[in-house]
KOLRO-253765 format. One record per residue (C-alpha): x negated, y negated, z negated; residue in three letters. Coordinates in steps of 0.001 Angstrom, whole numbers, plus 524288, in hexadecimal, padded with zeros to 5 digits. Example, Ala and Ser with C-alpha at 12.3 -4.5 7.8 and 13.67 -1.06 7.14 Angstrom:
<atoms>
7CFF4811947E188ala7CA9A804247E41Cser
</atoms>
This chain:
<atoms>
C24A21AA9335C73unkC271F19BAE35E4AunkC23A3195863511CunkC2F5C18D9C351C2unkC359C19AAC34CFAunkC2FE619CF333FCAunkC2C0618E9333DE0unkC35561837C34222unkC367A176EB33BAAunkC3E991740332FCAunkC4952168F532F2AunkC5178169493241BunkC5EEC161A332528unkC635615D4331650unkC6E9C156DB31116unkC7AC0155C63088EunkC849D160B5308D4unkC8F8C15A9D312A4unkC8467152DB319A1unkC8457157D63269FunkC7ADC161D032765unkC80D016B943307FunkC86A31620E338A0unkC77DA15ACD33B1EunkC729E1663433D57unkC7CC016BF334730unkC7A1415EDB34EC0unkC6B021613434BD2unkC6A7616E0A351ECunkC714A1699135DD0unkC690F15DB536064unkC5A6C161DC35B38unkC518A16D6635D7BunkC52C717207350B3unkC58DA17FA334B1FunkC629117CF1341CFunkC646B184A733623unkC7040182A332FA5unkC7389185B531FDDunkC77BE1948B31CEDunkC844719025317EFunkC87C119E4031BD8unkC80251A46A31486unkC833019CE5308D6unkC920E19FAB30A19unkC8EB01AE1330F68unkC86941B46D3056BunkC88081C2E630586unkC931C1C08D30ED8unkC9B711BC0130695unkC97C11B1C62FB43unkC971C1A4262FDC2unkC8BF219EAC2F60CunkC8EAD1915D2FA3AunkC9C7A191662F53AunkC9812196E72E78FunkC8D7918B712E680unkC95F517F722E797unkCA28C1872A2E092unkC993518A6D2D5E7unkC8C23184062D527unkC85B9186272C8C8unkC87AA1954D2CB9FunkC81F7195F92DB14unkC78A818BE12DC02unkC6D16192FA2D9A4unkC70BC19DD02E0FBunkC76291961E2EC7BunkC6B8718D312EDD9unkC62111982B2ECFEunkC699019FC32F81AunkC68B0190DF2FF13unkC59D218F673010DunkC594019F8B3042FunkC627C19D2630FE4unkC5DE71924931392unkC5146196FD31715unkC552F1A4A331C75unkC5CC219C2F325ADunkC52691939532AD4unkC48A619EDD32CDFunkC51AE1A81D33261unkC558519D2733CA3unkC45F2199B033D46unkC425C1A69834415unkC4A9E1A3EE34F73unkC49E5195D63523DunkC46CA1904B35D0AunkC460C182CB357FFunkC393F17CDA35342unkC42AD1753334841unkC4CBF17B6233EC6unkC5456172F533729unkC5AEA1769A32AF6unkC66CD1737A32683unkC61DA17104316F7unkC56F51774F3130EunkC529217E8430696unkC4DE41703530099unkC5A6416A8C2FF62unkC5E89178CF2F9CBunkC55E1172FD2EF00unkC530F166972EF7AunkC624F162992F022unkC6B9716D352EE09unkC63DE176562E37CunkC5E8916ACD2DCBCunkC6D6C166D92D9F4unkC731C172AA2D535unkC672B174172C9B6unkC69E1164F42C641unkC77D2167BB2C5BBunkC76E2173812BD87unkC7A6917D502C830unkC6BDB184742C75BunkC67431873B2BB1DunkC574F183102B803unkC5468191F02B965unkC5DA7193302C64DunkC5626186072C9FDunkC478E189F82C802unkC4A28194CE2CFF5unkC51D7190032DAD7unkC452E1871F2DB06unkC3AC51934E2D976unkC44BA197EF2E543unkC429018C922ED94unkC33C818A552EE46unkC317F198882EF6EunkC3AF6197FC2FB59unkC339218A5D300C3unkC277118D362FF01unkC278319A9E30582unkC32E319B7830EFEunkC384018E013133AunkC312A1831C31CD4unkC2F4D1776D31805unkC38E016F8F320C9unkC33231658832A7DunkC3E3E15BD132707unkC4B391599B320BAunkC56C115185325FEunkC5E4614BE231CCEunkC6D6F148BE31FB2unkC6CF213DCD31762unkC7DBD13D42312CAunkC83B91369A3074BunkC8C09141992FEE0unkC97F513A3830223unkC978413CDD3120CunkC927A14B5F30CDBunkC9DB414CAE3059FunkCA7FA14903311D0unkCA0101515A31A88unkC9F9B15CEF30FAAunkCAEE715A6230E8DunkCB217158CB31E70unkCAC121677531F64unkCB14C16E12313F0unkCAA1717A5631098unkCB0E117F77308D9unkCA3B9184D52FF52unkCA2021752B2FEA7unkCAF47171E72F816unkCA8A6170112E9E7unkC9EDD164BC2EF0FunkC9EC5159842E987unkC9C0D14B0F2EC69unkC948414ABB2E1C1unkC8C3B158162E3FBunkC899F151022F37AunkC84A51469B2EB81unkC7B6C14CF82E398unkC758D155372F0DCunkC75BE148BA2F6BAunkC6BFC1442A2EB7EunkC641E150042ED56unkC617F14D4A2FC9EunkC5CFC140372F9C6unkC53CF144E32EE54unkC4D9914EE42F752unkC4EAD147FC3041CunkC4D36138C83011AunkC46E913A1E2F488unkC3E7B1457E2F5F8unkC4110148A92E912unkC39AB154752E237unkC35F215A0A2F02FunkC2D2E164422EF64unkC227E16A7F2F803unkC200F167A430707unkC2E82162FB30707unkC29831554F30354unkC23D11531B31122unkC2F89157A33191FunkC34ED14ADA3202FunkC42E41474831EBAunkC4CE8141AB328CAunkC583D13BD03219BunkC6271138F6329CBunkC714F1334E3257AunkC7BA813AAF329C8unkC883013209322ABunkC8D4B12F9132F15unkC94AF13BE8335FAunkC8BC91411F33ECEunkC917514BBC343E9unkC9A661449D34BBAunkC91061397835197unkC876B13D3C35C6DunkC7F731326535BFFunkC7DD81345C34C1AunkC7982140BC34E9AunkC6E7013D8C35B75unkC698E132873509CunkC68B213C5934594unkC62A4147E934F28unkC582B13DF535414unkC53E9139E4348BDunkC52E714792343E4unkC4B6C14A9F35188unkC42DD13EE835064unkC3E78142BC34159unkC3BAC14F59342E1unkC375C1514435188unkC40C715AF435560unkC44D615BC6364FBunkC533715BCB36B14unkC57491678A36FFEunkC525C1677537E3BunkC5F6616C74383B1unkC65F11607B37C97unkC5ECB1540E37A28unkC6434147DD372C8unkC62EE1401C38137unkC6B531494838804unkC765B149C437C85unkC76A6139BF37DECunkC797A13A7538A7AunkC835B144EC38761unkC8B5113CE837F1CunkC8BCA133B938A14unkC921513CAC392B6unk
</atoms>
């Protein structure tokens, strides 16, 4: 079996709620030789078929946010192994990654009093077991570096409708969190610390400027060695876009 199967390399995309992430990766996956692996916002909103976990957690925090965020780093990682066995990419690239579960999002509910210390300690005892034993260390994170304020419009333009109860000030507070973890390297534990980061500022609206998004997908080429897709390179879309 090609080893690019059961072992491809890691890149975690992290950012704000409202930052972008599905929309970089979308242009990611169409640019770079990478399988994408998108959040299982389904599965969230699907449990059993029918309850939406997501919903509950912002309508009612301090109830679900132990067992949602639990559920969160579960999923996430039956997601990227079940797309690992049949890549044919050498790179997957994640759309967050169980860290931020954590590091960010976790982290927030116990300081807000939406996990208790028990519900805490073991959402913690949950986590390393899960690290240390099921989930790769990634080879890098991308950070879409956003002020809350543009995450907030962008959160807004799309309406979800689970998202109706977020706040300015909760997108602050994440925002905090990223930078912590992913400027600061606050409290980072394990191999983590060594993982290179790629920050990258993504204020502007990218989704709607080509030449934003060749400068962003370079450098994101460039830091972490990853090819064009052969069918596709970035030469032959520049001279597209003169045609």
């Amino acid at each position: 079996m090609n080893e690019f199967r059961t072992q491809p390399r890691i890149i975690s995309l992290e950012g704000n709620i409202g930052a972008g992430k599905s929309t970089f990766l979308k242009i990611v996956e169409k640019t770079l030789a990478i399988q994408a692996i998108f959040e299982p916002h389904t599965k969230w909103q699907q449990v059993g078929g029918s309850e939406n976990l997501l919903e509950k957690f912002y309508a009612e925090p301090q109830r679900w946010a132990y067992t949602f965020q639990t559920y969160a780093f579960v999923t996430r990682v039956v997601e990227q192994e079940s797309f690992a066995r049949k890549s044919l990419f050498p790179v997957q690239m994640l759309e967050r990654s169980v860290y931020s579960d954590r590091y960010c999002f976790a982290k927030n509910a116990f300081e807000q009093k939406n996990m208790n210390a028990l519900e805490w300690k073991l959402y913690q005892e949950w986590f390393s077991w899960l690290v240390d034993g099921y989930a790769a260390t990634p080879a890098g994170f991308i950070y879409l570096r956003t002020s809350p304020e543009i995450c907030y419009e962008r959160l807004k333009k799309r309406n979800r409708s689970e998202e109706r109860n977020v706040s300015l000030d909760y997108l602050s507070t994440i925002h905090e969190k990223h930078e912590r973890w992913l400027i600061g390297r606050e409290d980072v534990l394990g191999s983590e610390k060594e993982v290179p980061i790629l920050v990258l500022s993504v204020d502007q609206d990218f989704e709607h400027d080509q030449q934003q998004q060749d400068n962003l997908v370079e450098q994101i080429a460039a830091f972490f060695d990853i090819n064009y897709h052969l069918i596709f390179d970035k030469h032959e879309r520049a001279h597209a876009r003169t045609l």
